[in-house]
Each structure stands twice: as C-alpha cells, then as structure tokens.
N, C-alpha and C positions, 0 to 999 in steps of 0.2 A: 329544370333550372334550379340550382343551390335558392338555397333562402336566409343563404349566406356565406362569404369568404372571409375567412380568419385570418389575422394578422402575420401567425407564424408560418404560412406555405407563402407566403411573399418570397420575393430574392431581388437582389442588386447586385448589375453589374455595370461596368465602362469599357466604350470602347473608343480609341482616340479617332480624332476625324482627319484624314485628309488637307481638306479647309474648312473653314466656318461651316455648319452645319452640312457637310459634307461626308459618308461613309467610306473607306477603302471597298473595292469589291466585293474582299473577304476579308472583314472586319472581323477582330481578336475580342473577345467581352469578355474579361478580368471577372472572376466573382470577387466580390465581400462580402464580409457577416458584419453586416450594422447593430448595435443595439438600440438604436432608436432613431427615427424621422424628425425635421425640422422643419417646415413649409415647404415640402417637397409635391409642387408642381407648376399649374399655369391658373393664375387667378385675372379672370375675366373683367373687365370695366365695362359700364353701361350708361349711355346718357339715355332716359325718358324725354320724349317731349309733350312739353308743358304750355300747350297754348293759353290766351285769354279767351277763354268757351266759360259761358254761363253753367255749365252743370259741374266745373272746378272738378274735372279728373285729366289724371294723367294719361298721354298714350304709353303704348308698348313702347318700351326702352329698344336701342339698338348698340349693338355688340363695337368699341369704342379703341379697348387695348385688350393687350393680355400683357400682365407682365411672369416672367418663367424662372423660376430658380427652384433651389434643393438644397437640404443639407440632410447630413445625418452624422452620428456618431459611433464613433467602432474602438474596437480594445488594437492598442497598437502592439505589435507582435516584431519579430526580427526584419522581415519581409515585406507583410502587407499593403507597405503604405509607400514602397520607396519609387516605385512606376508613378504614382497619383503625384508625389513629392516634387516632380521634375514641373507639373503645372502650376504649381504653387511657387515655384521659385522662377518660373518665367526661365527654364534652363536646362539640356542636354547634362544627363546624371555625368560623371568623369570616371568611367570604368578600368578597371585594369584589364589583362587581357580574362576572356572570357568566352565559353564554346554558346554559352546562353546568354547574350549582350541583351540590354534594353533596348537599344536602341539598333542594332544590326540584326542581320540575317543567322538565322542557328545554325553552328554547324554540327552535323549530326556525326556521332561518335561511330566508327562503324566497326571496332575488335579492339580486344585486351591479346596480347601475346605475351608471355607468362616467360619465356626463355629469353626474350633482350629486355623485357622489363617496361615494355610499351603500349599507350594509346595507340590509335588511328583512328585516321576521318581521310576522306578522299584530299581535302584540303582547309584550309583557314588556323594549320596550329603554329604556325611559323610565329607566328606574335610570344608563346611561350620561351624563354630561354634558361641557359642556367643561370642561379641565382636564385631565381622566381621559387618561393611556397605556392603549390596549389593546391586545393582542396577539390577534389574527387566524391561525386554523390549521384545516386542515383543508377548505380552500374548492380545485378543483379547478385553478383558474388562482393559478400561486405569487407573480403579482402583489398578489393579493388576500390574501393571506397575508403575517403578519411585524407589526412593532410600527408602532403609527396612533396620531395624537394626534385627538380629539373635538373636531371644531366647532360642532356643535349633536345633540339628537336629539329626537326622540318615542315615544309609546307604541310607533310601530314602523316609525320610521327611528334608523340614528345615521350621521350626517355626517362623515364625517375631512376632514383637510388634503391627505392624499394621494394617488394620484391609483391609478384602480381599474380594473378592467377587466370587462366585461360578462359575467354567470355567470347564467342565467337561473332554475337550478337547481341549488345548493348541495348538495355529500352532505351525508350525516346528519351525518356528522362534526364540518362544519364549528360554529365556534363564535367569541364574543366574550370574551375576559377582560380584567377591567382588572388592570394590572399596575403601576401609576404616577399619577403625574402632573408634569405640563409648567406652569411659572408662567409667567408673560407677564414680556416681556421686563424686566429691570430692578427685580422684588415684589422680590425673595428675597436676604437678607444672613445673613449668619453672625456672630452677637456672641457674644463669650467674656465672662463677669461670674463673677469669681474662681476661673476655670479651668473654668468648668461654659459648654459653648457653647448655643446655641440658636437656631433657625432663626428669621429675624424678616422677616416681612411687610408690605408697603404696603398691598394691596388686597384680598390673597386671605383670605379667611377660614379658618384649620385648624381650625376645628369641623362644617365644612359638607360636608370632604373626609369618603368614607364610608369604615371600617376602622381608620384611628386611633385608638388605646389606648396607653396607656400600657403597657411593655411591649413592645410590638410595636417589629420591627427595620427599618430602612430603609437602602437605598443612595441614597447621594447623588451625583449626575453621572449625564451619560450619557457617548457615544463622543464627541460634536461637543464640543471646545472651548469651546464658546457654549451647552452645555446643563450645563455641570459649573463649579466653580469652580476656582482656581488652585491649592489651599491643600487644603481642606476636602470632599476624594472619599473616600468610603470606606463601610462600612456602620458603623450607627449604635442605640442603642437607646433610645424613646421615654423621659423621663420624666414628662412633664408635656407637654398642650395647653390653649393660649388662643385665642382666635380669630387674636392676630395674633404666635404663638409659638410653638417646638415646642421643647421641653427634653428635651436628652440627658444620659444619664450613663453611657453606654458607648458608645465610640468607638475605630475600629478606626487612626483617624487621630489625629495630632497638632493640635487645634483651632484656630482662630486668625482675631480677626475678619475680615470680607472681606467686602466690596459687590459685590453682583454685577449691576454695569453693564450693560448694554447683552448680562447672559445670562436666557437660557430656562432656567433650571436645574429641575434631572428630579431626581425623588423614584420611587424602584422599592419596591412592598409588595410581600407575599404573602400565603400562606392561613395562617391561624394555628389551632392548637389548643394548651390549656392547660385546667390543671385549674382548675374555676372554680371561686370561695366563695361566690358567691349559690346557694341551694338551688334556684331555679326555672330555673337555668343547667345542673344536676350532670344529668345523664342517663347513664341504663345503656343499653346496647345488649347487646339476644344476639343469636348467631348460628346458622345449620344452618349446618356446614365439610362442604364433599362432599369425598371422597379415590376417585375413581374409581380398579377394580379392574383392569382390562380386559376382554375379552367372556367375556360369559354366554351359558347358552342358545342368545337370541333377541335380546339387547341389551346394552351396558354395565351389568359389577357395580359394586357402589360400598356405601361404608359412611360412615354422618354420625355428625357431632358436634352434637347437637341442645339447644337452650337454653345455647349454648356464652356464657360469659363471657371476656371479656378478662382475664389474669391479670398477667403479666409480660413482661417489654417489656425488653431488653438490643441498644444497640448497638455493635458492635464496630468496633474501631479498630486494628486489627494494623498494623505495617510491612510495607512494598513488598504491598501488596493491595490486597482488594478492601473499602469499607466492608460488612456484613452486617448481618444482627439476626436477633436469637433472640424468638418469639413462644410464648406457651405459653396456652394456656385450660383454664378447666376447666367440662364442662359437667353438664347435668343428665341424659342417654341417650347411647344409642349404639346405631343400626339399620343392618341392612344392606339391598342391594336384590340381588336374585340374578341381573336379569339376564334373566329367565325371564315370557312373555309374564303378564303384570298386576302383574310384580313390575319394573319398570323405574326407572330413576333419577329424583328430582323432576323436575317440569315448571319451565318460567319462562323465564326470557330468559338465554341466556347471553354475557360478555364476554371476551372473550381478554385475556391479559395485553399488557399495548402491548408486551412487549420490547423494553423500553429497556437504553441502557448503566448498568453499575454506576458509581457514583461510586468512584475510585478513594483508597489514600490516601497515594500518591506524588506528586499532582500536582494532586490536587482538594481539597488541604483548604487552604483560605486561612486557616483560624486556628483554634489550639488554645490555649485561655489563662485560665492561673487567675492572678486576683490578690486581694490581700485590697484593701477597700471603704475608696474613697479620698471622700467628700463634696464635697472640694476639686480630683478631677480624675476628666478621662472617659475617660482613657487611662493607669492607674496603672501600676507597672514589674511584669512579671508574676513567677513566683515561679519559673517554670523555663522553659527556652530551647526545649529541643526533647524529643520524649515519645517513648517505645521501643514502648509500645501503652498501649491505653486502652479503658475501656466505660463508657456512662453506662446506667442503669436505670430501672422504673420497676417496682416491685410494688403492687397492689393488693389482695393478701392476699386474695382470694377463698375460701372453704369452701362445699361441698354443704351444704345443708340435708338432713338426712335426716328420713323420719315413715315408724312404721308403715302395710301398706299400699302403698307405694312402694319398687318397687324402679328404686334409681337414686338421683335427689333430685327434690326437687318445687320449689326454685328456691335460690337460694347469695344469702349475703350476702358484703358488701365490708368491708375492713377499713379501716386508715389506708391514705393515697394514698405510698408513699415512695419516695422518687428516691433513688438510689446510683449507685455505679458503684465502678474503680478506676482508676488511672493511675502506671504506670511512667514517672518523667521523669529526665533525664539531669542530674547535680545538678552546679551549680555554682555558688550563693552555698547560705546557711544558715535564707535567708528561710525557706524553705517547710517546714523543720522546725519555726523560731519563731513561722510560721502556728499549727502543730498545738500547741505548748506555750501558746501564748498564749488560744486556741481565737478565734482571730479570725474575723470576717465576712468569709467569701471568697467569691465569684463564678467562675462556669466557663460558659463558651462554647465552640461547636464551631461553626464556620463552613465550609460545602464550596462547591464553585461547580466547574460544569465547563457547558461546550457551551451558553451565557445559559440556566443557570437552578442553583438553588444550593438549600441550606435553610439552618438554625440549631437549634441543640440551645443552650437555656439556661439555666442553673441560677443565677436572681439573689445566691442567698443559702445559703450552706452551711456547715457545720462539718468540718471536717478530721480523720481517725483518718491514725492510721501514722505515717509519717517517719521508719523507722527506717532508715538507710543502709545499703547491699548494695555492701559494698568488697570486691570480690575480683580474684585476682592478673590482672593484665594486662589489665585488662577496666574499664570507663569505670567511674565509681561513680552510681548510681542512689537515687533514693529513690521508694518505693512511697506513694501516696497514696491513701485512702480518704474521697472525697465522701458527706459526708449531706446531702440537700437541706432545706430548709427552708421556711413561709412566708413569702414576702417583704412588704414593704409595700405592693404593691399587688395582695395577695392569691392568690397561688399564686406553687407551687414548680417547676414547669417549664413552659416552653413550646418550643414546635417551631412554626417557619415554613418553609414552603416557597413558594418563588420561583419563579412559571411562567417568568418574562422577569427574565434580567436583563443589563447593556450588557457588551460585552467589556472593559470596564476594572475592571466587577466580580470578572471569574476571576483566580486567585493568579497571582502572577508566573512 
C-alpha cells in the first residue's frame, strides 16, 4: 500500500445524469484540468449524547447529516466550459446545425469524395444548406479540414465550393459545424435609420437562416476584402429580425450606411446559452463529478458528487493572465470507490479534456465595455477606458432539500437566477459614478478572441452599486463597480456565446 497519494495523479470529470442522482447506462465523463479544489466533498454532522450521568462524559455521537457539494477552478479555454455552461444557465445550448451536437445524437462522418467535392454520413446532414459557412475538423487529410461554404446537400451528402481531397474513412473525430453564413454576391447592405444600423437584404431571407435570435452576437466580414465591407466589420448584437432585416443595437463598430457591391459578405454565429423565460425552455441538469484518488487495491480510487447541481458560476478577469472561473455545485451525496475488486470506479465512456490554450487577458480580450443604454445609438461612449480586473457571475442559489430518512438530501431547489460580478476601472470622466447616482440602464459586455475562435459574456441590462473612488497617493484613481444583472426585454439576463470559427480580422488588434 502507497504511504501516500499526491495531488497531481488526481483527475476530474462529469457525467450528466438522467434524473436526480441517476446514471445513463453508458454514461459520458467529460475530463477537466482544474487548477484547484474548493470544499470538494461530503462533510458529515454528528450529534453526541449528553446524558445527566455523574461522571459528566459524553457518549459516542451518531451520524445526523451530510451535507455534499464541490467546487473547483479551471483556466477557461474556447470549448471547455460550454457543455458545464448549459447547467448554469438552467438551459439547452442553441446550436447551429452540427454533425457533433451537444445535446443530440452524433452523426458519424463516413467519406470525403474529392471529384463532387463532398461529405458523407449515411444520414443527419440535410440540416446543412447553401449559405451556411462550416468549419470542417478533425478529418485526417488537413485539406479537408478548415472553413467551406455550402453548395448544396442531402440527407447525406453536403457539397462545398472547395475543393477536397479523397478520405475514404474519416476518424471519429471528424465533424461539420456551421459557423456562418456567405450572402451572394451584391444581397447585403448596411442602413443606419437614426443611428440604429441594420443589415438589409435583396434575396436572402433572415428568418430561414437557422440560430438567429434576438440577442445573439454576430461578426461581420471575413479575411477577403470581397467578403467584408469597407466601413461596417466588427461584432454586433442581434435586435430584431424580418425576413429581409437584421437590427442591431450593439456594435463594436462605428455604423454607417454601405452597399455592398459586387461583396459576398460573411456573417460568423456561434453556440449560445442563456437563461430562458419560457418554462418549457428552463431545464435542470445534475451531475455525478468523479475526482479520481489514484490507485487502490486492484484499480483507481475515486469519490463522486452525485445529484450535483450547478450553483455558481464566476469568471475572472485579472491583469497580465490568464482568463479562469470559479464553478461551485451543490449536491445531493457523496460516495466513494475504493479501488478494491467490485468496488471500482463508474463504468461509461470516457473523454479527455481537448487541452486547449487558455484565453489570455493581455492580448485576447477585444473588448471590455460598460455603457449606459443609448436607444439612438449602437455604439454609445463607454463609461471607463481601461479595467485593472474584473468578474462577472452567475448564482443560482441552490439549497439541499432535506426529509427525514435521508441522509444527505433527496433533491435541492433553485432560487432566483442572478448575475453579478465586479469591476475595478481606471477613472477618467465622472460618467460612471453618475451611472450609479442616476441608477441608469447600463449594459456590459466581454468580448475575447484568440487563435479564429472567441466567445461573449453579456449582460443587456443592469443596475450599478459602488462608484466610490480609490484616490491614493501616487497611484492612478480607480473606481470600483458593482453589476446586478437584470431582465431585459427580450427576456433574460445573461447570455454566453461561443465562437467555433472566427476570420483573423475578428482577433483584437
């Protein structure tokens, strides 16, 4: 037997449950790379009893509660987090189409044919059409691989324009995401109508495109010249679609009409989760969290977080770093496995973490920006220049249920959904104190991008605490701000997008 287990041959992973503390048969276990634990497990209660006896001792205590929860913190990366993100928002990610869905069935890629310039799969690509950018990965020839515009497809071909190379047998890996779309040459203008721009079409229909909501953030341009316009690049956020209109009211650009001639101009989506307000949208997820021990016995020890709830949800934003986040659950048990033959770790499938890079936030954040809510413009003047650190939040106020009977809990209710954070910003007008006096409608955005692909943290609608200024000697003056999120008008308080694909004019400067 060891005479001891080290911290670094540890591992964690999740697998989503069924129902409340419940496994699929062949349950999926997600890796993570944590950088640190939080009171990650199950802490026991004990009442002693304490008769009136002359020799004034205690008896042996008996086992009362356990209450079970976890946290830990991890470097957030393009990917990592966006599966765990759907439990935090109480919500069903809103994917485009995709051969590797979160939330469906995979369909497996099964040939490249190099002479019509096509995928295959026995079936599920009929959801691709033209119009549609995909981005192509995981296919063993790096030809086949990388962003393709859609010329036709079927139940199970999809056709590109570019040109492909013969794969007779695709790894598992490979897959199709759409990440965009490409208008034909000459649809797509840009009209400003009293400072509010909006994307205006000839032919294409924007209600036919799949993903489009209100809400939802887009880049506009690609790399080519001829795919972007002159004026009007940048990312953007939905407020309104018509069939032949897309209205913003957040713009990371200065707006301004523009025809676009003789361009293919490219629209970039991505995966969105938000908290919904339709009831039949709101969904809970639990989870079993494995924290493998290292070896037992006969096999890996390990101890779960079973019936785990999403609780709270913090991401960090420090200078010269790395971006992180702090995840914290609370669940209903907490078992171990010893390692020891019949007592071995859950069965199921497991996935390694991709080990991606962390987004950094020296050089990966293309935009941090609170302003108060301008109706008359999409790009209002923000309320501070540059931020020393910052966190946005999300609680869900989760509590065990307890009943006689049970020890542990037998399932937790959720509370309000509320978004926070704070932000240190470097002050230089008096706006953003007169935000907080005024209690004006403010907005906050967090835009990253590194390596084509990026997300969004967005808070439409918030009220403002703090503003009290930190002047001290030699030292820049600061004003500390405190976001509470809000409902906005088109019904929730935050959303998160992530960007599989996006063009190199998208990354910060």
């Amino acid at each position: 037997m060891a005479n001891k287990i080290d911290s670094n041959i540890t591992g964690l992973a999740f697998a989503e449950e069924t129902t409340l503390k419940t496994l699929p048969g062949t349950p999926v276990w997600y890796g993570l790379e944590p950088n640190s634990y939080s009171d990650f497990g199950g802490e026991l209660s004990t009442v002693a009893r304490a008769p009136i006896d002359p020799s004034r001792q205690n008896k042996k205590g008996t086992i009362t509660d356990l209450d079970a929860s976890g946290g830990f913190n991890i470097d957030f990366t393009k990917s990592n987090l966006t599966r765990l993100l759907q439990g935090f928002f109480f919500a069903d990610a809103r994917e485009l189409p995709n051969t590797k869905a979160l939330n469906a069935a995979a369909v497996a890629l099964t040939g490249v044919t190099a002479a019509s310039k096509t995928y295959a799969a026995a079936s599920g690509l009929g959801a691709f059409t033209a119009l549609q950018l995909i981005y192509a990965s995981g296919f063993s020839n790096a030809t086949n691989n990388g962003l393709k515009t859609v010329a036709s497809s079927t139940a199970g071909t999809v056709v590109v324009n570019e040109t492909l190379i013969n794969e007779a047998a695709p790894p598992a890996a490979a897959k199709l995401q759409t990440v965009g779309f490409q208008f034909a040459s000459g649809d797509i203008s840009m009209a400003v109508t009293s400072g509010i721009p909006s994307l205006v079409a000839t032919a294409a229909d924007f209600t036919t495109l799949p993903g489009l909501i209100p809400g939802l953030w887009v880049f506009i341009g690609g790399d080519a010249a001829g795919t972007r316009f002159a004026n009007n690049v940048g990312y953007a956020r939905i407020k309104s679609i018509a069939a032949k209109a897309i209205v913003f009211d957040d713009t990371t650009f200065t707006p301004a009409t523009e025809a676009g001639t003789g361009k293919t101009i490219r629209l970039f989506v991505g995966t969105v989760v938000k908290n919904e307000k339709t009831p039949s949208l709101i969904k809970r997820r639990s989870y079993n969290i494995e924290r493998q021990l290292g070896s037992g016995p006969t096999s890996t020890q390990a101890e779960y977080l079973e019936g785990a709830v999403a609780n709270e949800f913090t991401l960090n934003i420090p200078q010269a770093d790395k971006l992180n986040a702090d995840l914290t659950f609370i669940a209903c048990d907490n078992t171990h496995k010893s390692g020891e033959a019949g007592d071995e770790i859950k069965s199921g499938t497991r996935v390694s973490a991709a080990g991606e890079d962390a987004f950094n936030t020296s050089s990966d954040i293309y935009r941090i920006k609170m302003a108060v809510i301008d109706p008359t413009a999409s790009n209002p003047a923000a309320l501070f220049g540059y931020v020393s650190e910052a966190n946005v939040s999300i609680n869900n106020n989760v509590s065990p249920n307890k009943a006689v009977g049970i020890l542990g809990a037998f399932d937790t209710t959720a509370g309000n959904f509320e978004v926070g954070g704070s932000i240190t910003a470097y002050f230089t007008t008096v706006s953003a104190v007169r935000a907080v006096r005024q209690n004006a409608d403010v907005g906050l955005s967090v835009i990253g991008a590194s390596k084509n692909a990026g997300f969004v943290f967005d808070i439409p609608l918030l009220g403002l605490g703090g503003g009290r200024l930190a002047v001290e000697k030699d030292a820049p003056i600061t004003v500390p701000l405190e976001p509470a999120g809000a409902e906005n008008p088109n019904g929730y308080t935050m959303l998160y997008e992530a960007f599989s694909y996006l063009p190199n004019v998208a990354m910060p400067a």
